[in-house]
PyMOL CGO cylinders between C-alpha atoms (Angstrom):
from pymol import cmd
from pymol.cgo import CYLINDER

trace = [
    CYLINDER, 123.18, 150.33, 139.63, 123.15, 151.14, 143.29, 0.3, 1, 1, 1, 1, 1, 1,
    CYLINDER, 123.15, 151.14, 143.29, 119.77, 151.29, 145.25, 0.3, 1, 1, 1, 1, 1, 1,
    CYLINDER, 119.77, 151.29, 145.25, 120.83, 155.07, 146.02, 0.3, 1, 1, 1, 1, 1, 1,
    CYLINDER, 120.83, 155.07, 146.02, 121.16, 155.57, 142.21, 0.3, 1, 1, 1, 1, 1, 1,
    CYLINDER, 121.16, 155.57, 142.21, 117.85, 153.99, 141.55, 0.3, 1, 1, 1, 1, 1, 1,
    CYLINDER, 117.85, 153.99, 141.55, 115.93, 156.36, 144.26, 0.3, 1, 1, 1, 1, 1, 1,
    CYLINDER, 115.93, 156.36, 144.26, 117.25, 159.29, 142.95, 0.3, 1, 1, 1, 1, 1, 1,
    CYLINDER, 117.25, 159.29, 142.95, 116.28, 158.23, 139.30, 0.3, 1, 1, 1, 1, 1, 1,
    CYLINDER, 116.28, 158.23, 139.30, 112.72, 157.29, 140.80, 0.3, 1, 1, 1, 1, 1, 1,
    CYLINDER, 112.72, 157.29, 140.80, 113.04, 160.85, 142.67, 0.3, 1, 1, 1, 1, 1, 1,
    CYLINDER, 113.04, 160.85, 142.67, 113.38, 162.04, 139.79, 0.3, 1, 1, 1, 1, 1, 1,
    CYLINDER, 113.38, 162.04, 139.79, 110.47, 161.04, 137.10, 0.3, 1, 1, 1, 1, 1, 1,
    CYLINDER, 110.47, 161.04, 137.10, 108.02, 161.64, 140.30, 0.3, 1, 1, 1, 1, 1, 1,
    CYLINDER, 108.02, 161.64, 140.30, 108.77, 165.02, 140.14, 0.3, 1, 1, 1, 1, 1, 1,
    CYLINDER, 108.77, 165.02, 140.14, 108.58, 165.42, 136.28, 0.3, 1, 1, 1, 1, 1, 1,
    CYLINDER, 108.58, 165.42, 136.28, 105.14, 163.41, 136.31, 0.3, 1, 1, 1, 1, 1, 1,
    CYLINDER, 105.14, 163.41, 136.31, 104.24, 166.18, 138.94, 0.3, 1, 1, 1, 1, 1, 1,
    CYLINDER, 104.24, 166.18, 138.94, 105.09, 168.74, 137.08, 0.3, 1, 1, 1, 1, 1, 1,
    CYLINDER, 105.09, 168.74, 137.08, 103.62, 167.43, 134.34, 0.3, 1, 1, 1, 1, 1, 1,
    CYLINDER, 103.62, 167.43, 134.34, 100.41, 167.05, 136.23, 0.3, 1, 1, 1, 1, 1, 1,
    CYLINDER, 100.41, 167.05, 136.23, 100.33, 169.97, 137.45, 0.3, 1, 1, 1, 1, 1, 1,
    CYLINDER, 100.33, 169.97, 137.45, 100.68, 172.42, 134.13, 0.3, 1, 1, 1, 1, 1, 1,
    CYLINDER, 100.68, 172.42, 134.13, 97.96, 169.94, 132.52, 0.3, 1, 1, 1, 1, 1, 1,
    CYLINDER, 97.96, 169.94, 132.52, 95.85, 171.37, 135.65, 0.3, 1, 1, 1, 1, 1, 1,
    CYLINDER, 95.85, 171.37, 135.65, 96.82, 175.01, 134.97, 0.3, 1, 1, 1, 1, 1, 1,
    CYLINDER, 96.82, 175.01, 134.97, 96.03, 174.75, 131.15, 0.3, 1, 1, 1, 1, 1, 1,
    CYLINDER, 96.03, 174.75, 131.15, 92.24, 173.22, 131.94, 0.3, 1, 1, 1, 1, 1, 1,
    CYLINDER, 92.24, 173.22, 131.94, 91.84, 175.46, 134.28, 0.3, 1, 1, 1, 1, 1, 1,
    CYLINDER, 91.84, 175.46, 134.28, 92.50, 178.52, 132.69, 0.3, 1, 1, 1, 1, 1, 1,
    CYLINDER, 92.50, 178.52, 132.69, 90.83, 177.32, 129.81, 0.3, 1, 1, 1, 1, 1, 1,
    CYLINDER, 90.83, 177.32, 129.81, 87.32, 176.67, 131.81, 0.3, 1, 1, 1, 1, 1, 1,
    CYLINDER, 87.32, 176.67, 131.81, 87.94, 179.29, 134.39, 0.3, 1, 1, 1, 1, 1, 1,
    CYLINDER, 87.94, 179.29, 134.39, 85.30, 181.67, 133.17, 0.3, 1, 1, 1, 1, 1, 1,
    CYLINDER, 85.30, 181.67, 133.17, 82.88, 178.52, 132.71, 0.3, 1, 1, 1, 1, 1, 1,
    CYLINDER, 82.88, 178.52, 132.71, 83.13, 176.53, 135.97, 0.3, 1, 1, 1, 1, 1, 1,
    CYLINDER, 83.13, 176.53, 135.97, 80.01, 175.85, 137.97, 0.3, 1, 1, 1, 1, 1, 1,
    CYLINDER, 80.01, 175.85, 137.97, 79.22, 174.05, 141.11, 0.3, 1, 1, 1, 1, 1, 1,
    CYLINDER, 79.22, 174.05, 141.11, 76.41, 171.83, 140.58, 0.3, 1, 1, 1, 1, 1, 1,
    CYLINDER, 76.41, 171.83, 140.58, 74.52, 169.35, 143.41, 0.3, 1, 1, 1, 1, 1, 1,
    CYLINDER, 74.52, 169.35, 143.41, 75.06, 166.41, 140.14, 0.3, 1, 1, 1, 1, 1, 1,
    CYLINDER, 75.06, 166.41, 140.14, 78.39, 166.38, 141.21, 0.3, 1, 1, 1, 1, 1, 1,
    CYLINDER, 78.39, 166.38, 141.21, 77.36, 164.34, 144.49, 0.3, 1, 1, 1, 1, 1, 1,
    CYLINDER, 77.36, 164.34, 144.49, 80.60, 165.03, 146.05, 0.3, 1, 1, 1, 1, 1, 1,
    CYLINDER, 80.60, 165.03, 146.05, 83.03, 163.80, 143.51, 0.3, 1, 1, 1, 1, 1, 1,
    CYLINDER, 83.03, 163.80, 143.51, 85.21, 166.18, 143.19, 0.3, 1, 1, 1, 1, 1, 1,
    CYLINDER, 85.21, 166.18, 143.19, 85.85, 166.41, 146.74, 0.3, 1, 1, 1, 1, 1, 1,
    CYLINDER, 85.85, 166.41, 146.74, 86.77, 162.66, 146.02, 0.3, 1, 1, 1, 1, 1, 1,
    CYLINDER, 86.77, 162.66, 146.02, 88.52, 162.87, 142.74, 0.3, 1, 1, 1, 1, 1, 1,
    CYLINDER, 88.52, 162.87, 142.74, 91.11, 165.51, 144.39, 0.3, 1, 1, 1, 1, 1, 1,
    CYLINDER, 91.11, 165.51, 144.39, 91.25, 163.57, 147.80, 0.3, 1, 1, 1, 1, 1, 1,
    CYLINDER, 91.25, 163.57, 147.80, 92.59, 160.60, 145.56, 0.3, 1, 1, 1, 1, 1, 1,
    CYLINDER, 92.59, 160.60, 145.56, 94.60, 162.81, 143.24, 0.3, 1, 1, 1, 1, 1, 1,
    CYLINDER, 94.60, 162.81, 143.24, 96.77, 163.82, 146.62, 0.3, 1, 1, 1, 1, 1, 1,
    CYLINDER, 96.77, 163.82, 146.62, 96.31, 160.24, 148.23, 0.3, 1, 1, 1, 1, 1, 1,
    CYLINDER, 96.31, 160.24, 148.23, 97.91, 158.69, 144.78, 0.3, 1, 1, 1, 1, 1, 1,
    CYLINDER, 97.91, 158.69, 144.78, 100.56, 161.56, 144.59, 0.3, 1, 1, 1, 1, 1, 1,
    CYLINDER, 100.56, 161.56, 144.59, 101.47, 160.64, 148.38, 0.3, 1, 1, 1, 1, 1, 1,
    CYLINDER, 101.47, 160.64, 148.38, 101.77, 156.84, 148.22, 0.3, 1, 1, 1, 1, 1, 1,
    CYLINDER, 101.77, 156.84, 148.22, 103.89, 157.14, 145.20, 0.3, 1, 1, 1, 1, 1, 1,
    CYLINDER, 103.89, 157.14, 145.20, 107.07, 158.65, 146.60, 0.3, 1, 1, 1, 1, 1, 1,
    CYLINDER, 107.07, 158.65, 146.60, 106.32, 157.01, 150.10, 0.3, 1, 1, 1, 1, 1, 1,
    CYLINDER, 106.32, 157.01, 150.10, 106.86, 153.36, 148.26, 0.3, 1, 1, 1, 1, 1, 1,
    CYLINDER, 106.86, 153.36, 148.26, 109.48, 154.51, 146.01, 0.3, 1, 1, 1, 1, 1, 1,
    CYLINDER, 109.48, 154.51, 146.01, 111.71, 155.82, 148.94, 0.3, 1, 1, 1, 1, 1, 1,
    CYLINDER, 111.71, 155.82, 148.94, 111.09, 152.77, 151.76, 0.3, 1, 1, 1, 1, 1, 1,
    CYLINDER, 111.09, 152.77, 151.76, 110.72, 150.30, 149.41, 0.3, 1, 1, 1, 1, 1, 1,
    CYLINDER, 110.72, 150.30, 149.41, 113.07, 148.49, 146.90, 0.3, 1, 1, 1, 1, 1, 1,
    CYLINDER, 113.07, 148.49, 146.90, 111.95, 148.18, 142.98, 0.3, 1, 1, 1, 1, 1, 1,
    CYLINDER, 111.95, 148.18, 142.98, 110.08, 145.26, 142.02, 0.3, 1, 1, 1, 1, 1, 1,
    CYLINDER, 110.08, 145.26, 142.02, 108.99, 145.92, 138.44, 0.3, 1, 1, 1, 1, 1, 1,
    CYLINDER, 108.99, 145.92, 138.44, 111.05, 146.34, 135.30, 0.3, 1, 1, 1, 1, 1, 1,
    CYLINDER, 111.05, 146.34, 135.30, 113.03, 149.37, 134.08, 0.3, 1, 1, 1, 1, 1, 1,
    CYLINDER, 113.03, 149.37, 134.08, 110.26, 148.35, 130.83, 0.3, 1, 1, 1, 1, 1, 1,
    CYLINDER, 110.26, 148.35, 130.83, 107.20, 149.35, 133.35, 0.3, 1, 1, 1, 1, 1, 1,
    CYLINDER, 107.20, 149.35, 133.35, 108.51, 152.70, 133.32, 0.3, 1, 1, 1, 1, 1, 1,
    CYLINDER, 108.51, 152.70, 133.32, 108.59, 153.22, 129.73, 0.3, 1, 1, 1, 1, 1, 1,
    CYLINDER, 108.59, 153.22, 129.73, 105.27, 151.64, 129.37, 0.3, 1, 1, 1, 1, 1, 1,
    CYLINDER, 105.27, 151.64, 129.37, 104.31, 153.77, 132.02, 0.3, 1, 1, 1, 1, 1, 1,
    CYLINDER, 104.31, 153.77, 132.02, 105.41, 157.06, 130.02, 0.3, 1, 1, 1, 1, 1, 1,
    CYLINDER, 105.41, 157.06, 130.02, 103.45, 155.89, 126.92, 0.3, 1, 1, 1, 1, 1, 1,
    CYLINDER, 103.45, 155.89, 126.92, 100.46, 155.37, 129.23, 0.3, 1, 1, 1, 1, 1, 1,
    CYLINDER, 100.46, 155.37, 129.23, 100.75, 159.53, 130.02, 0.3, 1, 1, 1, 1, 1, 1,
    CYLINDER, 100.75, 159.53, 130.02, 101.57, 160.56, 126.63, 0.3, 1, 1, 1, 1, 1, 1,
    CYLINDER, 101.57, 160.56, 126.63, 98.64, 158.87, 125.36, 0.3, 1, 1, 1, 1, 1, 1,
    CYLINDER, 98.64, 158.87, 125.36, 96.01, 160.07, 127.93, 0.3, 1, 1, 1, 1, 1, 1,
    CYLINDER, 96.01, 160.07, 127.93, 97.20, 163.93, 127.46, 0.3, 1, 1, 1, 1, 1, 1,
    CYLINDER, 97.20, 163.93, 127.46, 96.79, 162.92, 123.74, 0.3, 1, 1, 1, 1, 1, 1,
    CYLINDER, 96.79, 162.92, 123.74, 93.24, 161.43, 124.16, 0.3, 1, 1, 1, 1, 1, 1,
    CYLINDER, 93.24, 161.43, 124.16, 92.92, 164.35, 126.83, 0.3, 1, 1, 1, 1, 1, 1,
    CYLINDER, 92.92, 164.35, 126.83, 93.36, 166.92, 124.23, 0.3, 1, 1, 1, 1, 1, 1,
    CYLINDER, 93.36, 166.92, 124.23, 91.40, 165.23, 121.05, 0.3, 1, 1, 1, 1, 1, 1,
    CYLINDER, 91.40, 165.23, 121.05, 88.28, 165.04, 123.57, 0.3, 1, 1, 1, 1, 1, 1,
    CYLINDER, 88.28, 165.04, 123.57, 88.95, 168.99, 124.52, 0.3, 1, 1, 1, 1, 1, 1,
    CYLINDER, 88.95, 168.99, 124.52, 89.65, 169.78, 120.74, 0.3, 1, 1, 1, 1, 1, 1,
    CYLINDER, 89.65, 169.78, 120.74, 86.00, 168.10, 119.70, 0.3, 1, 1, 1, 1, 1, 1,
    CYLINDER, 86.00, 168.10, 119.70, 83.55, 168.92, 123.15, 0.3, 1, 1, 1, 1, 1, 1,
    CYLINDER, 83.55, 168.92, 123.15, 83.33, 172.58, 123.50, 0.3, 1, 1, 1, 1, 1, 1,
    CYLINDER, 83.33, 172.58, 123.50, 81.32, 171.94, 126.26, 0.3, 1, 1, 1, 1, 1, 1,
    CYLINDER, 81.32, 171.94, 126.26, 84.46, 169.91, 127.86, 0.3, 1, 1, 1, 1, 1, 1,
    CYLINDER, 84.46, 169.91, 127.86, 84.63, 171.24, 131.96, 0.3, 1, 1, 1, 1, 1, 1,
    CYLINDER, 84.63, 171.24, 131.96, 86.59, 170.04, 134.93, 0.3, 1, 1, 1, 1, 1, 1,
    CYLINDER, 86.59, 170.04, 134.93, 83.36, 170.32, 137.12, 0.3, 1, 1, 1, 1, 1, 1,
    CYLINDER, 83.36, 170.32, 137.12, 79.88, 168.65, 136.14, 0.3, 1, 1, 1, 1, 1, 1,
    CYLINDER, 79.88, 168.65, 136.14, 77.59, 171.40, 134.30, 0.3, 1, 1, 1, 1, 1, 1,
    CYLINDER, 77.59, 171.40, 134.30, 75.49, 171.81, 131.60, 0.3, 1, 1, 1, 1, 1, 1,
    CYLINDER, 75.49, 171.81, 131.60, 75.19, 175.08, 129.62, 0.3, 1, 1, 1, 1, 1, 1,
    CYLINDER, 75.19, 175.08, 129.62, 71.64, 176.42, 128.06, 0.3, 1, 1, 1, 1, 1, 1,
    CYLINDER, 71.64, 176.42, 128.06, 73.38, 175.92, 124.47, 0.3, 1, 1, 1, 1, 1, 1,
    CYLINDER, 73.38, 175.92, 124.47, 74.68, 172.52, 125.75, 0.3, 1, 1, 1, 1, 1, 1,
    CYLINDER, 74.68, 172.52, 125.75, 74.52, 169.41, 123.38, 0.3, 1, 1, 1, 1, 1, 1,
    CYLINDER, 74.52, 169.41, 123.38, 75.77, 165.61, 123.35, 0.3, 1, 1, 1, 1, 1, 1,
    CYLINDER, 75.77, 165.61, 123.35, 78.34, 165.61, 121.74, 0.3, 1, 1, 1, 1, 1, 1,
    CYLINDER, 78.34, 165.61, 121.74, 79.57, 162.89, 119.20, 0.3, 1, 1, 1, 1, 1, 1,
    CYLINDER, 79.57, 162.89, 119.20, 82.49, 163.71, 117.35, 0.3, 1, 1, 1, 1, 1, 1,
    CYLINDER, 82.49, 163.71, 117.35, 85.61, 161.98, 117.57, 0.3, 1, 1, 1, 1, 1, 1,
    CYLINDER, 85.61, 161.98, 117.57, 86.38, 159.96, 120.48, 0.3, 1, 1, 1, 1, 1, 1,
    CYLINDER, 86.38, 159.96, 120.48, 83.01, 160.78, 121.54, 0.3, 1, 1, 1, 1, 1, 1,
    CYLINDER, 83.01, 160.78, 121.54, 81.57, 158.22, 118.28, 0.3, 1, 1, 1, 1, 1, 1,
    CYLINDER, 81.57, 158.22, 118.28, 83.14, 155.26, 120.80, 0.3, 1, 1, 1, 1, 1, 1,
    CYLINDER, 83.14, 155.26, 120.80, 82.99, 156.15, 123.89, 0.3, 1, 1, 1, 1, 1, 1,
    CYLINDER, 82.99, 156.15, 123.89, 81.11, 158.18, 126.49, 0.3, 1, 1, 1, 1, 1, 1,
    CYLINDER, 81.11, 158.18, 126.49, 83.86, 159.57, 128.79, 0.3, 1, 1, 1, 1, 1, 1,
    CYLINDER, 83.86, 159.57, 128.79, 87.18, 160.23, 127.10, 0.3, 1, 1, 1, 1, 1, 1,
    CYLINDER, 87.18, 160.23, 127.10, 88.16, 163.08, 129.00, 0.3, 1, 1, 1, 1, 1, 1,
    CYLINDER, 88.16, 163.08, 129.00, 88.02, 160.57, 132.42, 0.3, 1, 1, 1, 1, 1, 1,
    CYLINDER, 88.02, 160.57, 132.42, 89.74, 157.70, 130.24, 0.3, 1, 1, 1, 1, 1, 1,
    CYLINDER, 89.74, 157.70, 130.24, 92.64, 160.35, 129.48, 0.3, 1, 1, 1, 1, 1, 1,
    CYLINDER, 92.64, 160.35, 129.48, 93.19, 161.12, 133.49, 0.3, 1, 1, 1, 1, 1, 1,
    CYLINDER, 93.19, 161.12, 133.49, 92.99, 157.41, 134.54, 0.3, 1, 1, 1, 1, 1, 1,
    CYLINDER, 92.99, 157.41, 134.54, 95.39, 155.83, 131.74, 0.3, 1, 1, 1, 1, 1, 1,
    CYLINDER, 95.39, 155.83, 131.74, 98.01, 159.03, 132.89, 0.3, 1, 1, 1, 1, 1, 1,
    CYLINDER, 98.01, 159.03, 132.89, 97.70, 157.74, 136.39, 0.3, 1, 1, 1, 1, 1, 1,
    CYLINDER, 97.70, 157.74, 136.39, 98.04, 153.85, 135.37, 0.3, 1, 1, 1, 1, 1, 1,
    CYLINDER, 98.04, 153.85, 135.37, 101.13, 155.34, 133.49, 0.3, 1, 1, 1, 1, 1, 1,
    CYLINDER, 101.13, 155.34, 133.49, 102.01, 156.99, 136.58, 0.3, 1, 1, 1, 1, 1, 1,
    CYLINDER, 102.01, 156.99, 136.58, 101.93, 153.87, 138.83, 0.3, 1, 1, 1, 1, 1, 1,
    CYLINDER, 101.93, 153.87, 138.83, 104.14, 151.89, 136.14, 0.3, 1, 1, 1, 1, 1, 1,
    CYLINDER, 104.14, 151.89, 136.14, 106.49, 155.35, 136.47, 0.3, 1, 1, 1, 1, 1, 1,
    CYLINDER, 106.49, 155.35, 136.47, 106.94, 154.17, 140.27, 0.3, 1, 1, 1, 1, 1, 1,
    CYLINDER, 106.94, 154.17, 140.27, 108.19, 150.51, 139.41, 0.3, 1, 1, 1, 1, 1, 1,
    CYLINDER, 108.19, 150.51, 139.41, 106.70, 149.27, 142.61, 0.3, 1, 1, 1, 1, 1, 1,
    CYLINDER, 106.70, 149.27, 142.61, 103.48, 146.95, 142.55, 0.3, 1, 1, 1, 1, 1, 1,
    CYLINDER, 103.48, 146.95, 142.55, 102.42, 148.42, 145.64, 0.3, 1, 1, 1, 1, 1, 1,
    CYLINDER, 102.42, 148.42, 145.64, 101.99, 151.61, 144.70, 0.3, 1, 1, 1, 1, 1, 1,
    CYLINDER, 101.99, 151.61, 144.70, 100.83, 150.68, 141.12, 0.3, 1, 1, 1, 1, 1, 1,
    CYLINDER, 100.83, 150.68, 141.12, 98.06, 148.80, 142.78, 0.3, 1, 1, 1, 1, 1, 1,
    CYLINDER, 98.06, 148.80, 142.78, 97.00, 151.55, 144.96, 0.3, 1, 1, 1, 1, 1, 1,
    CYLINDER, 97.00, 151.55, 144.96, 96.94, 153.87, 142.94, 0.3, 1, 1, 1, 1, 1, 1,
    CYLINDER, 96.94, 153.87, 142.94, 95.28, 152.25, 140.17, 0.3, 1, 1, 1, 1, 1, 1,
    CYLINDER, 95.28, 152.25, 140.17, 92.44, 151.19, 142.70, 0.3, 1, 1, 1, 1, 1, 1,
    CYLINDER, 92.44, 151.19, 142.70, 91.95, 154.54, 144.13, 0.3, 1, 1, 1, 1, 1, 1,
    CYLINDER, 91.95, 154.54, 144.13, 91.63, 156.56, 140.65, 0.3, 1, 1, 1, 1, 1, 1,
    CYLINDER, 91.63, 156.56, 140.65, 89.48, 153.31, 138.91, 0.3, 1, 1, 1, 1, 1, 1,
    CYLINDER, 89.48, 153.31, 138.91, 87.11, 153.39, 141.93, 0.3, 1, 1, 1, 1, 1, 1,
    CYLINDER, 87.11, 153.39, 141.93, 86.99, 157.79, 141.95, 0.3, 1, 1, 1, 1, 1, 1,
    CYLINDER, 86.99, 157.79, 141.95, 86.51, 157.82, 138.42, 0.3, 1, 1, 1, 1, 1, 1,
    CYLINDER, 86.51, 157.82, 138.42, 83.55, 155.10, 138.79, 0.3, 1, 1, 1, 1, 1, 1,
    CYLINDER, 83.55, 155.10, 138.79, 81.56, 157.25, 140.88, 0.3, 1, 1, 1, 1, 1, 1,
    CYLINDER, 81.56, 157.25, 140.88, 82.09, 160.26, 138.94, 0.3, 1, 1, 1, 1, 1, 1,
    CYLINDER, 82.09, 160.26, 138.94, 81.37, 158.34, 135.43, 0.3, 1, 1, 1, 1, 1, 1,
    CYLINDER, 81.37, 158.34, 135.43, 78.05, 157.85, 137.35, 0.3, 1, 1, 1, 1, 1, 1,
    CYLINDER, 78.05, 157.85, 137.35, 76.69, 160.83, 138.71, 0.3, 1, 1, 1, 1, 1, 1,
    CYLINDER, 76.69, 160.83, 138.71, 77.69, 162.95, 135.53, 0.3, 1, 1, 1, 1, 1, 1,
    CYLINDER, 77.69, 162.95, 135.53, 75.48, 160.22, 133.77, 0.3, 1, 1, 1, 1, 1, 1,
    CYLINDER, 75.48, 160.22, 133.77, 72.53, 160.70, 136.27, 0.3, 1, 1, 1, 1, 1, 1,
    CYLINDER, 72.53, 160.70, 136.27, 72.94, 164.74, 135.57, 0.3, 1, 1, 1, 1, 1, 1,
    CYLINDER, 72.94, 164.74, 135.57, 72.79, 164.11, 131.56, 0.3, 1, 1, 1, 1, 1, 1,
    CYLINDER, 72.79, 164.11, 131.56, 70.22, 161.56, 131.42, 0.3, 1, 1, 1, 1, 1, 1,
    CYLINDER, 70.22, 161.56, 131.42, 67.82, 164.16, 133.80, 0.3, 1, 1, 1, 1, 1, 1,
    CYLINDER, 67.82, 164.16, 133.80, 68.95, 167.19, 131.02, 0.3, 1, 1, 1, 1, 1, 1,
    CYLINDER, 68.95, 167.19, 131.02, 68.62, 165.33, 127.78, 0.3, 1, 1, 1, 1, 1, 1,
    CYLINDER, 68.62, 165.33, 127.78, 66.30, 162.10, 128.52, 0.3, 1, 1, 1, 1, 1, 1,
    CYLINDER, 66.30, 162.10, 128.52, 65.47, 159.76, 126.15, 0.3, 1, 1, 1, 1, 1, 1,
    CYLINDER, 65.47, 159.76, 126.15, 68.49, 161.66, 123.61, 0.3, 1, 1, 1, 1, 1, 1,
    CYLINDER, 68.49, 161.66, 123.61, 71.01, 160.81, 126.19, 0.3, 1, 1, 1, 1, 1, 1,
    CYLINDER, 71.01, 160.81, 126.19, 69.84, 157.10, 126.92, 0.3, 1, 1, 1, 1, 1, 1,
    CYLINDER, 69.84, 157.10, 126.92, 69.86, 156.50, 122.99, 0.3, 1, 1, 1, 1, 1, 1,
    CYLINDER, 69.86, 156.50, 122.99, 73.48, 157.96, 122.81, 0.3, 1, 1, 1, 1, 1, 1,
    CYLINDER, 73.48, 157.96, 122.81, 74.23, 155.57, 126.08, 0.3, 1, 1, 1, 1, 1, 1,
    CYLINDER, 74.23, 155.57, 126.08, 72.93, 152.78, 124.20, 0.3, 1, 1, 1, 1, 1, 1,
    CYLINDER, 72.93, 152.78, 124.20, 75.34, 153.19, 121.29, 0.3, 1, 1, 1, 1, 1, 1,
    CYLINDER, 75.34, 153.19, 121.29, 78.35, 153.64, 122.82, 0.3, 1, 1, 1, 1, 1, 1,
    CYLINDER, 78.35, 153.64, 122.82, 80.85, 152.08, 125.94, 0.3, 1, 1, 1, 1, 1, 1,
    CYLINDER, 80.85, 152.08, 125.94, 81.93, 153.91, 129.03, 0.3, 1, 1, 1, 1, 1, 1,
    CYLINDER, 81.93, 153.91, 129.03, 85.61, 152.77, 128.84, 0.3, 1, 1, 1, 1, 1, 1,
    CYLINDER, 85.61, 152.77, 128.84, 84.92, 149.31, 127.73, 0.3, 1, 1, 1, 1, 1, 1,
    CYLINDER, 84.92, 149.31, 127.73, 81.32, 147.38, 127.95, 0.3, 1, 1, 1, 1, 1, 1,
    CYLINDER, 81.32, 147.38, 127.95, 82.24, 145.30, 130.57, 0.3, 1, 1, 1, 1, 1, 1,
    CYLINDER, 82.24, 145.30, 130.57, 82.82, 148.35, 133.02, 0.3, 1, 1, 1, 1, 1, 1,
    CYLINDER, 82.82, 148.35, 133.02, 78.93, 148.29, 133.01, 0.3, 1, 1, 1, 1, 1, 1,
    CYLINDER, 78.93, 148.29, 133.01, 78.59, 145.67, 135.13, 0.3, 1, 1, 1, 1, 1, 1,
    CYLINDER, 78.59, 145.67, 135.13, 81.07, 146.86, 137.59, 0.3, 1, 1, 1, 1, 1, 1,
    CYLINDER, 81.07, 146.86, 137.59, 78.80, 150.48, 137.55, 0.3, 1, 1, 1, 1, 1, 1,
    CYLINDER, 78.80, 150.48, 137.55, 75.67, 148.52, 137.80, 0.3, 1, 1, 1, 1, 1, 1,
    CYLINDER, 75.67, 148.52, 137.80, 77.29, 146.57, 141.21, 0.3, 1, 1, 1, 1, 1, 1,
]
cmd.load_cgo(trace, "trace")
């Protein structure tokens, strides 16, 4: 297979993984649209979250154009089963948390919810976006830009995981901490790399 062949291939799923992206966006969005607050909890992270989104979706085609492949044709395809499953996980969490928003915000009928993934762990909804973006680094087949982007979306995700924690432990207290206490963020160890 020619290195031409293999760009345009490359070319190719980046564009598909964009699109796919970007009509997951348009569903939450017009799903939340008539809910979505701005809230000082969010402690900029947004902002961040959106600044890596485009830094990620940047690097990708960068490396895939200048650079030659250095992972497996099997990265990709573990890649693609990375995305499938965090739109799946994406869309159990949505289907279970009525209260599920893009933007950190707490309703007056707002409760903690615990049904489904919710029973194991805290954040689903942020476990979803950063195994699609894992999957979309392996898409690349370049170790640079799996790195990178893994990096930038583990270390946005982080400091969102951590304010939105700070805003429900100041609305539900003691309820919250209890819940907190029961189940992981994405894995238990994680909590020593939020308590660094």
């Amino acid at each position: 297979m020619s290195r031409e062949h293999v760009k345009n291939s490359k070319e190719k799923n980046y564009i598909l993984l964009a699109v796919l992206f970007y009509l997951e966006y348009r569903y939450e969005s017009s799903r939340t649209a008539t809910t979505l607050q701005t809230s000082a909890d969010d402690r900029g992270t947004t902002r961040l979250l959106l600044i890596m989104w485009f830094m990620s979706l940047i690097i990708a085609p960068f490396w895939i154009l200048f650079m030659a492949t250095t992972m497996s044709v099997v990265a990709g395809w573990v890649g693609l089963v990375f995305i499938v499953g965090g739109i799946s996980l994406l869309r159990w969490t949505t289907f279970v948390n009525p209260f599920y928003l893009r933007t950190m915000a707490t309703t007056d009928d707002h409760y903690i919810c615990t049904d489904g993934p919710y029973k194991a762990i805290r954040h689903p909804g942020y476990l979803a976006f950063l195994l699609a973006w894992v999957g979309f680094g392996l898409v690349t087949s370049n170790w640079i830009s799996f790195f990178m982007i893994t990096v930038l979306m583990t270390w946005a995700y982080i400091l969102r995981i951590q304010a939105e924690e700070q805003m429900m432990l100041d609305r539900f207290g003691v309820d919250y901490q209890q819940y907190m206490n029961e189940t992981y963020r994405y894995r238990k160890s994680t909590n020593n790399i939020l308590s660094q």
